[in-house]
C-alpha positions as CSV (number, residue, x, y, z in Angstrom):
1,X,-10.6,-66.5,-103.3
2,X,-11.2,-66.4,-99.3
3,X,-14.0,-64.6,-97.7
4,X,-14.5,-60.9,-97.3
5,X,-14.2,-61.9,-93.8
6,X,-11.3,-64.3,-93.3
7,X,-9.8,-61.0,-94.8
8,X,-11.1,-58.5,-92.6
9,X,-10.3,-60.9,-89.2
10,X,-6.5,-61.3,-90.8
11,X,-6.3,-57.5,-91.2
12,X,-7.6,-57.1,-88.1
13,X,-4.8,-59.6,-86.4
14,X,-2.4,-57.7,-88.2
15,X,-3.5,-54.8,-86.8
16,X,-3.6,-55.8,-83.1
17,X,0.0,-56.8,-83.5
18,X,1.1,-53.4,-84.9
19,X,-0.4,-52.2,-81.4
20,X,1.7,-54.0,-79.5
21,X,4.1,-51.9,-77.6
22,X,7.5,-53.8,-79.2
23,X,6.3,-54.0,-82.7
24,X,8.4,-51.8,-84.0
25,X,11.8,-52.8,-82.5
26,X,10.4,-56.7,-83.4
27,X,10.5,-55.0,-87.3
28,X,13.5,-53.7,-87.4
29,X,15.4,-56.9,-85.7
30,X,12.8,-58.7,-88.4
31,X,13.4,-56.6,-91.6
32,X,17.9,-56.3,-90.8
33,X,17.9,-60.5,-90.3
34,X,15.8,-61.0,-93.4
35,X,18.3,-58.3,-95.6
36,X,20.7,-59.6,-94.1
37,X,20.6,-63.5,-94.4
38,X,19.5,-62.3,-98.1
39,X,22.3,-60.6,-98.8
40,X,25.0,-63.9,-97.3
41,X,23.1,-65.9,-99.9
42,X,23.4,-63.7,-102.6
43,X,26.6,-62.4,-102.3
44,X,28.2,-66.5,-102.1
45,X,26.1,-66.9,-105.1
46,X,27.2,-64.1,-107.7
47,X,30.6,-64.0,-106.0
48,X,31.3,-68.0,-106.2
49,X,32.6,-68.0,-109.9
50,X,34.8,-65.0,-109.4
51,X,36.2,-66.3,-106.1
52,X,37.3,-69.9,-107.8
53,X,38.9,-68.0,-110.7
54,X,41.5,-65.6,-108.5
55,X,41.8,-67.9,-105.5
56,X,40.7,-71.7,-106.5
57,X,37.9,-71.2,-103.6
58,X,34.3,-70.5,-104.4
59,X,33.8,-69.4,-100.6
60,X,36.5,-67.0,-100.7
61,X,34.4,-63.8,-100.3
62,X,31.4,-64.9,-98.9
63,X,33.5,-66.0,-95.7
64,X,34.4,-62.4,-95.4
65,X,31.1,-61.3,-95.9
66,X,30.2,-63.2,-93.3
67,X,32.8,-62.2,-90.9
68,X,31.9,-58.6,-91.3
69,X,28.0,-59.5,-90.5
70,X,29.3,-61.3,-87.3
71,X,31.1,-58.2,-86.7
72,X,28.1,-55.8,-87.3
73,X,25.9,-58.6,-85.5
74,X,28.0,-57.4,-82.3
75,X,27.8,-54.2,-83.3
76,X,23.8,-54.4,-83.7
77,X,23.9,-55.3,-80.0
78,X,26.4,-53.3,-78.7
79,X,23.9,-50.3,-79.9
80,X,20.8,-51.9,-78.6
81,X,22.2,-51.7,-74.7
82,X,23.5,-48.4,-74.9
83,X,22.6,-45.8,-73.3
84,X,21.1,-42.6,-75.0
85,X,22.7,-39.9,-73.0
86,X,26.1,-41.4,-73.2
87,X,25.4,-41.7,-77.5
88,X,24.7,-38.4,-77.4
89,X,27.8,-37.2,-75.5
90,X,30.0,-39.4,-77.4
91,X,28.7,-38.0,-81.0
92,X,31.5,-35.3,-81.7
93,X,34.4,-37.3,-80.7
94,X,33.3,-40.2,-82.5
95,X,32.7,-37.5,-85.7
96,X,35.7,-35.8,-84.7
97,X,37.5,-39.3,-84.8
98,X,35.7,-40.0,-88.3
99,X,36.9,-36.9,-90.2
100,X,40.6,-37.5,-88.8
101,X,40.2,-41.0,-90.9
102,X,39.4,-39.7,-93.8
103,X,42.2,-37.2,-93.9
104,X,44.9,-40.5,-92.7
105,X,43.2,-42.1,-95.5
106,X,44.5,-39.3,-98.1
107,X,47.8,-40.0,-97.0
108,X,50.1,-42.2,-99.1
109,X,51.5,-45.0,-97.1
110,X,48.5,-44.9,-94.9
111,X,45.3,-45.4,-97.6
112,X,45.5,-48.4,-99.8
113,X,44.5,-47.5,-103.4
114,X,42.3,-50.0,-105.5
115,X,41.0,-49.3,-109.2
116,X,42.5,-45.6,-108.9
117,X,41.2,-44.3,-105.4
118,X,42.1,-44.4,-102.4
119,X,39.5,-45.2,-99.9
120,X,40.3,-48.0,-97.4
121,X,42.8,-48.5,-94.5
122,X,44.4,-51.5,-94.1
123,X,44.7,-52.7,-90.9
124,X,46.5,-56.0,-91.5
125,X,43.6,-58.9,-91.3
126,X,40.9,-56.3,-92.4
127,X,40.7,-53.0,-93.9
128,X,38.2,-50.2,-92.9
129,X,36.4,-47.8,-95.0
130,X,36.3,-44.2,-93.2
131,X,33.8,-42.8,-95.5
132,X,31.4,-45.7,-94.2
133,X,31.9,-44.9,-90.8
134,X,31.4,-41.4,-91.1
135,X,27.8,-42.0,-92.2
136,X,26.9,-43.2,-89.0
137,X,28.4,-40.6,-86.7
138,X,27.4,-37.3,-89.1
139,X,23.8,-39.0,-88.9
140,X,24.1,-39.4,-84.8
141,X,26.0,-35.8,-83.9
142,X,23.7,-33.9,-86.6
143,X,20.5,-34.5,-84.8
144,X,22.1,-34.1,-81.2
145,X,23.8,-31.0,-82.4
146,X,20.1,-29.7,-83.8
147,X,18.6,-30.9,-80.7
148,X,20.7,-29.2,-78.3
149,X,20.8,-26.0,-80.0
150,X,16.9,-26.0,-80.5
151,X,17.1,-26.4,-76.5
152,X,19.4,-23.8,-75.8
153,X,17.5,-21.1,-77.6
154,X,14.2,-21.9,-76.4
155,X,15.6,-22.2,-72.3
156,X,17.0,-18.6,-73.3
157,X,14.0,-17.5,-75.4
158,X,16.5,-16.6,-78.0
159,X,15.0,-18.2,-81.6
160,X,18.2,-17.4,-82.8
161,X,17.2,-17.6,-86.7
162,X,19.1,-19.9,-89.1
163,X,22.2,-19.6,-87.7
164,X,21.8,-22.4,-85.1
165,X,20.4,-24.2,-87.5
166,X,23.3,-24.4,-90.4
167,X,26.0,-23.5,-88.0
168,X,27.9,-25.2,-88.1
169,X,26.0,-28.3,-88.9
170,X,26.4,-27.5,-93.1
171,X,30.1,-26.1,-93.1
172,X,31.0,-29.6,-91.2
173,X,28.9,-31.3,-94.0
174,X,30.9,-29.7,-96.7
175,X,34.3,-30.3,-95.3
176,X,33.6,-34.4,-94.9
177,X,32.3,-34.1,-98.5
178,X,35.0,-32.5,-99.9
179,X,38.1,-35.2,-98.2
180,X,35.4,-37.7,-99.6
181,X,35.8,-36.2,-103.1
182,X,39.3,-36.0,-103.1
183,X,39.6,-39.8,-102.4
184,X,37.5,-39.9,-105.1
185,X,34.2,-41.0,-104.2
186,X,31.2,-39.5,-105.4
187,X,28.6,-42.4,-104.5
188,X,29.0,-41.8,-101.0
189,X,29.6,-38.2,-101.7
190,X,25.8,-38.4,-102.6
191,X,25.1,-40.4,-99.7
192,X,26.7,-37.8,-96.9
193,X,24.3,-35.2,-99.0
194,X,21.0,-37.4,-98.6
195,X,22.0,-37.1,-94.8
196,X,22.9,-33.5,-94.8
197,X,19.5,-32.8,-96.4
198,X,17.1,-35.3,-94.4
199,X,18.9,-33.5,-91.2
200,X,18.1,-30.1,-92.3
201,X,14.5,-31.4,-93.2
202,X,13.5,-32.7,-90.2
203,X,15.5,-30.0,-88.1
204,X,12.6,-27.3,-89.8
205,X,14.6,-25.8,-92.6
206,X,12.1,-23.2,-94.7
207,X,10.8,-24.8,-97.6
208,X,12.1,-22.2,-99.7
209,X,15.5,-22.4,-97.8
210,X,15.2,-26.5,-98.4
211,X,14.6,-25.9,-102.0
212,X,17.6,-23.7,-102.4
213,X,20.3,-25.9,-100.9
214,X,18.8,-28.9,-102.8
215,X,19.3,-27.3,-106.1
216,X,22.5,-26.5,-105.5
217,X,23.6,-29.2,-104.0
218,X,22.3,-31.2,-107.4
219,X,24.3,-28.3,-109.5
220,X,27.3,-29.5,-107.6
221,X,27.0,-33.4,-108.1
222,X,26.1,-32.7,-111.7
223,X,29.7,-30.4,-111.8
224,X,31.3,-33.5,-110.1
225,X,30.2,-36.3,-112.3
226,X,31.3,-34.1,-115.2
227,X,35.0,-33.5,-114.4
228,X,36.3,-36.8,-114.4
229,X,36.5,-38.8,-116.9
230,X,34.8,-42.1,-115.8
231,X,32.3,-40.2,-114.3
232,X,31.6,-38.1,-117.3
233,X,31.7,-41.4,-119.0
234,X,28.8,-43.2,-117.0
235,X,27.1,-40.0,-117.8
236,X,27.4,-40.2,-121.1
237,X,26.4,-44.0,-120.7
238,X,23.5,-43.3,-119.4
239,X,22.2,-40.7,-121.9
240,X,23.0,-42.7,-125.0
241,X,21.8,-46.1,-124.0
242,X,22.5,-47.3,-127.6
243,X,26.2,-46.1,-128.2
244,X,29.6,-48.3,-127.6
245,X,27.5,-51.6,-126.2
246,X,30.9,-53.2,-125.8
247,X,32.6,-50.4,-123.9
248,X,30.8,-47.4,-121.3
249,X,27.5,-49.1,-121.7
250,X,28.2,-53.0,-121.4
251,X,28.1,-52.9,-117.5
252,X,24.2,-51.2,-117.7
253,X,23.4,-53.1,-120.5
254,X,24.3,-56.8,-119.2
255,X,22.4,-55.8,-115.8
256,X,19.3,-55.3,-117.8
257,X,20.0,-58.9,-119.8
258,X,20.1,-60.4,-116.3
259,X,16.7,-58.5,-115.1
260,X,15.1,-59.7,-118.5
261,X,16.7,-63.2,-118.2
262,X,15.3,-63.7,-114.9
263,X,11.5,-63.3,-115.7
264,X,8.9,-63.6,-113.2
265,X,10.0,-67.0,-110.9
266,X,13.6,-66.6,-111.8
267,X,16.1,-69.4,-113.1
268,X,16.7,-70.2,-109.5
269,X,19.5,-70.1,-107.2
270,X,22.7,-70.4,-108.3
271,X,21.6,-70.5,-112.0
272,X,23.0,-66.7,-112.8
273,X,24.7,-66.5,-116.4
274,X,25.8,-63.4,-115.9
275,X,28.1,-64.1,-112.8
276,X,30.1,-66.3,-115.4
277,X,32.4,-62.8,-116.2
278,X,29.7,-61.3,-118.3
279,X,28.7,-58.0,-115.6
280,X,30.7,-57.0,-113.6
281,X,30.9,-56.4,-109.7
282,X,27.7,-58.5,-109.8
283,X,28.4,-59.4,-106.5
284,X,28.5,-55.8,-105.6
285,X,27.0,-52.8,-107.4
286,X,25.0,-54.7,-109.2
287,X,24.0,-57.8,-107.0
288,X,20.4,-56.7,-107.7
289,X,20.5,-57.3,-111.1
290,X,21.8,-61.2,-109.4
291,X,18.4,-61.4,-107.5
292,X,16.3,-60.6,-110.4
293,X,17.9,-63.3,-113.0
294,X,18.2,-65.6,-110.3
295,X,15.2,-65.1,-107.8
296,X,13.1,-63.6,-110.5
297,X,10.5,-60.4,-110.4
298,X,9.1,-62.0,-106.9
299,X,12.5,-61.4,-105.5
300,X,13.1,-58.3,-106.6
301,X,9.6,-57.4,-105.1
302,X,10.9,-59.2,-102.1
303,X,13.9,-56.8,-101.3
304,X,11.5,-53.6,-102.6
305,X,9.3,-54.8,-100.3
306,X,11.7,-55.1,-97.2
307,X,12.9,-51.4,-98.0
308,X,9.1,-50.0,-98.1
309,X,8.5,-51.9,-95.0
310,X,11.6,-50.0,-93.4
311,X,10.1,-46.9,-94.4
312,X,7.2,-47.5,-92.5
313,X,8.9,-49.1,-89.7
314,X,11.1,-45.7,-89.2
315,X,9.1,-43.2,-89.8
316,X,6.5,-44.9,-87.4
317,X,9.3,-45.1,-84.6
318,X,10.1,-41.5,-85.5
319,X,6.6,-40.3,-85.0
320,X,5.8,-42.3,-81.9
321,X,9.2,-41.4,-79.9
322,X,8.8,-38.4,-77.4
323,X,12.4,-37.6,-77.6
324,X,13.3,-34.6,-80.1
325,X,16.9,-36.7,-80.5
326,X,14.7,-39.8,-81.3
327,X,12.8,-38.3,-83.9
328,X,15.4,-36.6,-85.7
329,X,18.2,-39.4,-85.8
330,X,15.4,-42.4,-86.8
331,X,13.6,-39.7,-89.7
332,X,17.3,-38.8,-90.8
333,X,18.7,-42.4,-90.8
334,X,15.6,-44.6,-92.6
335,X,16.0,-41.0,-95.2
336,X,19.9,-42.1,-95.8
337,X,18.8,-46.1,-95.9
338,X,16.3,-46.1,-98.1
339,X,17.5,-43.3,-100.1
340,X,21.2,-45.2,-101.0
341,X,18.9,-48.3,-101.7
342,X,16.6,-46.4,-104.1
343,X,19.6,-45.0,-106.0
344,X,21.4,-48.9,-106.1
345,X,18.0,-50.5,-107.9
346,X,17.5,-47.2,-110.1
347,X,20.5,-47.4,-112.1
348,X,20.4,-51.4,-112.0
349,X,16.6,-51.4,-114.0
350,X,18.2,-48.1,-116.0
351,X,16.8,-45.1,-114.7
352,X,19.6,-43.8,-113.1
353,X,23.2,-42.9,-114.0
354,X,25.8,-45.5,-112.3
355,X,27.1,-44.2,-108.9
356,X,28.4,-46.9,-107.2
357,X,26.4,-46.9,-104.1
358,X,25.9,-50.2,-102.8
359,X,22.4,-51.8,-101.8
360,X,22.3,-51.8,-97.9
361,X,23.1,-55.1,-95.8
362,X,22.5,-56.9,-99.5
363,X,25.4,-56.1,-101.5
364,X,29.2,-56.9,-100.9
365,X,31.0,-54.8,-99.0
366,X,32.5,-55.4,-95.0
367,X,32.5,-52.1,-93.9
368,X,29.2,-51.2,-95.4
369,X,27.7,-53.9,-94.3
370,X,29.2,-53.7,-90.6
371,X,27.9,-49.9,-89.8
372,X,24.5,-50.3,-91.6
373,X,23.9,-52.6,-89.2
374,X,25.2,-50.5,-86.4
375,X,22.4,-48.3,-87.6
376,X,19.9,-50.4,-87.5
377,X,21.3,-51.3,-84.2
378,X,20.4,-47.4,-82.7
379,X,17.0,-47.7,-84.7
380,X,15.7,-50.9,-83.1
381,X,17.3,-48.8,-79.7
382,X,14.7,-45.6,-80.6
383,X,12.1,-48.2,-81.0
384,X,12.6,-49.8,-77.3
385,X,12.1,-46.1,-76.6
386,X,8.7,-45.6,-77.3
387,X,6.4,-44.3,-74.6
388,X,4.0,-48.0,-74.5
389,X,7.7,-49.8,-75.1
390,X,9.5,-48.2,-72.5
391,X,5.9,-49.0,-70.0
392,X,5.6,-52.4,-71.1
393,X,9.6,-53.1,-70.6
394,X,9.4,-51.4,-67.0
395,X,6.3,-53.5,-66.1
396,X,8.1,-56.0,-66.5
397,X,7.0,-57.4,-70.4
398,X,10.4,-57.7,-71.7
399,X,9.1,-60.3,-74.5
400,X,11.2,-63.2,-75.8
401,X,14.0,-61.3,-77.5
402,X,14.3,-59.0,-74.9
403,X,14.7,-61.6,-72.6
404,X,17.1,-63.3,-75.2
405,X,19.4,-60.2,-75.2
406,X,19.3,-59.4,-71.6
407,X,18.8,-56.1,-72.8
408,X,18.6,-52.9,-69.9
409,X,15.6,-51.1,-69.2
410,X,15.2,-48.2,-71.7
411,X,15.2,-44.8,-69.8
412,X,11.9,-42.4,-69.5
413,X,12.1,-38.9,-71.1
414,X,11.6,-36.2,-69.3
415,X,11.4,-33.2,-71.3
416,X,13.7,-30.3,-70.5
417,X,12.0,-27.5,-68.3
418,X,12.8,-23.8,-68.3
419,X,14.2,-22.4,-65.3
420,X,13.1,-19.0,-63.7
421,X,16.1,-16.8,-64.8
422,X,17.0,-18.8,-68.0
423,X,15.5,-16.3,-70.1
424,X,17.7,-13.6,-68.6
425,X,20.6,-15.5,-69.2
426,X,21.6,-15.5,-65.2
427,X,23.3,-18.7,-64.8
428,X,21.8,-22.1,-63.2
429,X,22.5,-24.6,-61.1
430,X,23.1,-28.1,-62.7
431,X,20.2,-30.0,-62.2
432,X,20.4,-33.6,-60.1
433,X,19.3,-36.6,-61.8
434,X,15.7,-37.5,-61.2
435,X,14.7,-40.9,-60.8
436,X,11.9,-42.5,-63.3
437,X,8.5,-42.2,-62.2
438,X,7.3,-45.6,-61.7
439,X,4.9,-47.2,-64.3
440,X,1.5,-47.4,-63.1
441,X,-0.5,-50.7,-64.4
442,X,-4.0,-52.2,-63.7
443,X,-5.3,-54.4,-65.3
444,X,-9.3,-55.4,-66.7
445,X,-10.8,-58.4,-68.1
446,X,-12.5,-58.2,-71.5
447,X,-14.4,-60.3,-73.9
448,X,-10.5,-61.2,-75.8
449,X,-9.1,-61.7,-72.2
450,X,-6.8,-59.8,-69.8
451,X,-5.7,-56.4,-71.7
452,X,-3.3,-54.2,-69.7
453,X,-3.6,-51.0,-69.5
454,X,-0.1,-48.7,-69.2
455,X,0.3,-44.8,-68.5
456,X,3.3,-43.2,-67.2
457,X,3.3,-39.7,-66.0
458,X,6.4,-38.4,-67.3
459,X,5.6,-38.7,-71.0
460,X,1.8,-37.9,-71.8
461,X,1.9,-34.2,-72.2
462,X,4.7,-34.6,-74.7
463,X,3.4,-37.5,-76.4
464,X,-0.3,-35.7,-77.1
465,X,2.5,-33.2,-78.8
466,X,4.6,-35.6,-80.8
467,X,0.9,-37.1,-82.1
468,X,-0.6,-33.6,-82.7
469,X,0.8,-30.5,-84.6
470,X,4.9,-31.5,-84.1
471,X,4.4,-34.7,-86.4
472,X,7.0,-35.1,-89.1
473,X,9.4,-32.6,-88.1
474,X,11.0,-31.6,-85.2
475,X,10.0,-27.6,-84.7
């Protein structure tokens, strides 16, 4: 056991580091590798038996799995170096862009049907999934359309009620969740709901309002999973564990023979029994219930862990950002993440009903995998944005990965201002571009060494805000 104070100096290492101004963009890049690299490995493991057996190549999938994280690698950096203003003017189009998919997807001759639905578009030497990509840009137009509109009505001291807040942000939620149903797919049905509620959340819906919408919204998925048949059957699966073990309730109950199998070191890499054709899509849906026989209950507390430290990691970069935008796409995003993960390992262990939804960056899955890490990608971005990030990276502390990337100075925020006649709804002139403040730095010697001292102009009246009585939400 080590001493009370080898674990008091270690915790207090730990917590200089988290005071660092790039810690949190240093987690994210840290936490997508680790899922990542995780996810390779596991996926040429459960899928290595199944590959042999319909190609005569055990690498088979895991080489596409691997192209698609090359392909969301690029896509990772492509949304580190891009510039806020021109993600937020590009949000509609590249929604508008993601609905017109998913009705060309409905479209014999267009979407390619597998197992009964028709999801995908193929493209030749890959196929895309809309429904993925349409995560990603309901997620990045929902909070600049709830930004903008919160900004409009205050610069015209016009509230403006409700209505700016669910027009038309929930009627465009409904209509991508209906073309999403008629494909049919009600995972990510469920998915595009977790985001239309974490955006309505954080954008300062009433409680009671909240509450309302939630309940209906689980009326709705509970109607859903009832009218088809395979969905009524998983639901039936899952309330009589014990009935037809051979038939609706094999695919649950060999997840929970791997989980058990595994124990707490696991029977070690490779060694799965259950990837031998006994559960299916093991290298998929239920790749989890892979770790666990394979990796054991210490790697199942591995990936739990790597969520939970997400959730800190996002909500932290969502609390410390001084732009409104920030706040609400990083609260709304880690919401989706985690909450798609959550559902994946609840109806693995059996305490959910099957959905489908894949575990993020982990499970099988191109497109999935591709646009996750585009998100992560705009996260670690928010996190370069950071009032101490965005003075240590303009005073010239990129840090090694910075450095690395060659990645652009993030821009300050200025916060809008109101203008004398906005109120009266006279019009305005359009304001020039104004040119960063420069960061002012000195420096003083202490007792650990040189420790430099950062404060920008621009951002500490709205930082004292973000810190103080607008934490959480975005009011």
């Amino acid at each position: 056991m080590r001493p009370r104070g080898t674990r008091q100096l270690q915790a207090g290492r730990f917590g200089a580091w988290l005071a660092r101004p790039l810690a949190s963009f240093h987690l994210v890049v840290t936490i997508a590798t680790l899922l990542t690299v995780l996810g390779l490995v596991m996926v040429l493991s459960a899928s290595s038996v199944e590959s042999y057996a319909d190609g005569g190549s055990a690498y088979s999938l895991f080489v596409q799995q691997a192209m698609y994280a090359l392909v969301g690698a690029v896509l990772f950096y492509l949304a580190l170096r891009i510039p806020l203003r021109w993600l937020r003017q590009a949000s509609f189009p590249l929604f508008a862009v993601s609905v017109l998919l998913l009705v060309l997807v409905l479209i014999p001759g267009i979407g390619s049907t597998v197992n009964g639905a028709r999801r995908w578009i193929d493209l030749g030497l890959f196929s895309i999934q809309p429904s993925e990509f349409v995560k990603v840009t309901f997620v990045v137009w929902g909070a600049h359309l709830l930004v903008s509109r919160r900004a409009a009505a205050r610069a015209a001291n016009d509230p403006g009620g409700l209505k700016n807040l669910l027009v038309p942000l929930v009627p465009a939620g409904l209509l991508v969740c209906l073309l999403i149903v008629l494909q049919p797919n009600l995972s990510t049905t469920i998915a595009l709901g977790i985001v239309l509620l974490a955006l309505l959340w954080f954008g300062g819906l009433p409680l009671r309002l909240f509450l309302a919408i939630l309940a209906s919204g689980a009326i709705a998925a509970l109607v859903l999973a009832l009218s088809a048949g395979y969905r009524s059957d998983r639901m039936r699966a899952f309330f009589n564990p014990g009935d037809d073990p051979q038939g609706i309730n094999y695919q649950a109950r060999q997840a929970m023979y791997s989980l058990a199998d595994g124990g707490l070191w696991g029977r070690g890499l490779g060694q799965s029994r259950a990837k031998w054709s006994y559960l299916p899509n093991s290298h998929n849906d239920f790749i989890f219930a892979i770790i666990g026989e394979e990796l054991g209950f210490l790697g199942c507390a591995l990936v739990l862990g790597l969520f939970a430290l997400f959730v800190y990691t996002g909500l932290r970069i969502a609390a410390r950002s001084v732009d409104p935008f920030l706040r609400l796409l990083t609260a709304t995003a880690t919401t989706w993440i985690t909450g798609q993960a959550l559902i994946n390992i609840g109806y693995v262990v059996g305490l959910l009903p099957v959905t489908g939804l894949q575990l993020p960056l982990v499970s099988a899955g191109g497109s999935s995998l591709a646009l996750t890490l585009l998100m992560f990608g705009i996260i670690a971005n928010a996190a370069r944005h950071e009032p101490e990030a965005v003075a240590a990276l303009h005073a010239g502390q990129d840090g090694r990965v910075s450095r690395l990337l060659r990645l652009p100075k993030p821009e300050i925020y200025h916060p809008p201002r109101s203008r004398p006649g906005a109120a009266a709804g006279k019009p305005q002139p359009r304001d020039r571009p104004r040119e960063p403040d420069p960061p002012r730095t000195r420096t003083r010697a202490n007792s650990r060494g040189t420790d430099t001292l950062r404060a920008t102009r621009a951002w500490e009246p709205s930082y004292s805000v973000t810190h103080g009585r607008e934490r959480g939400k975005y009011r």
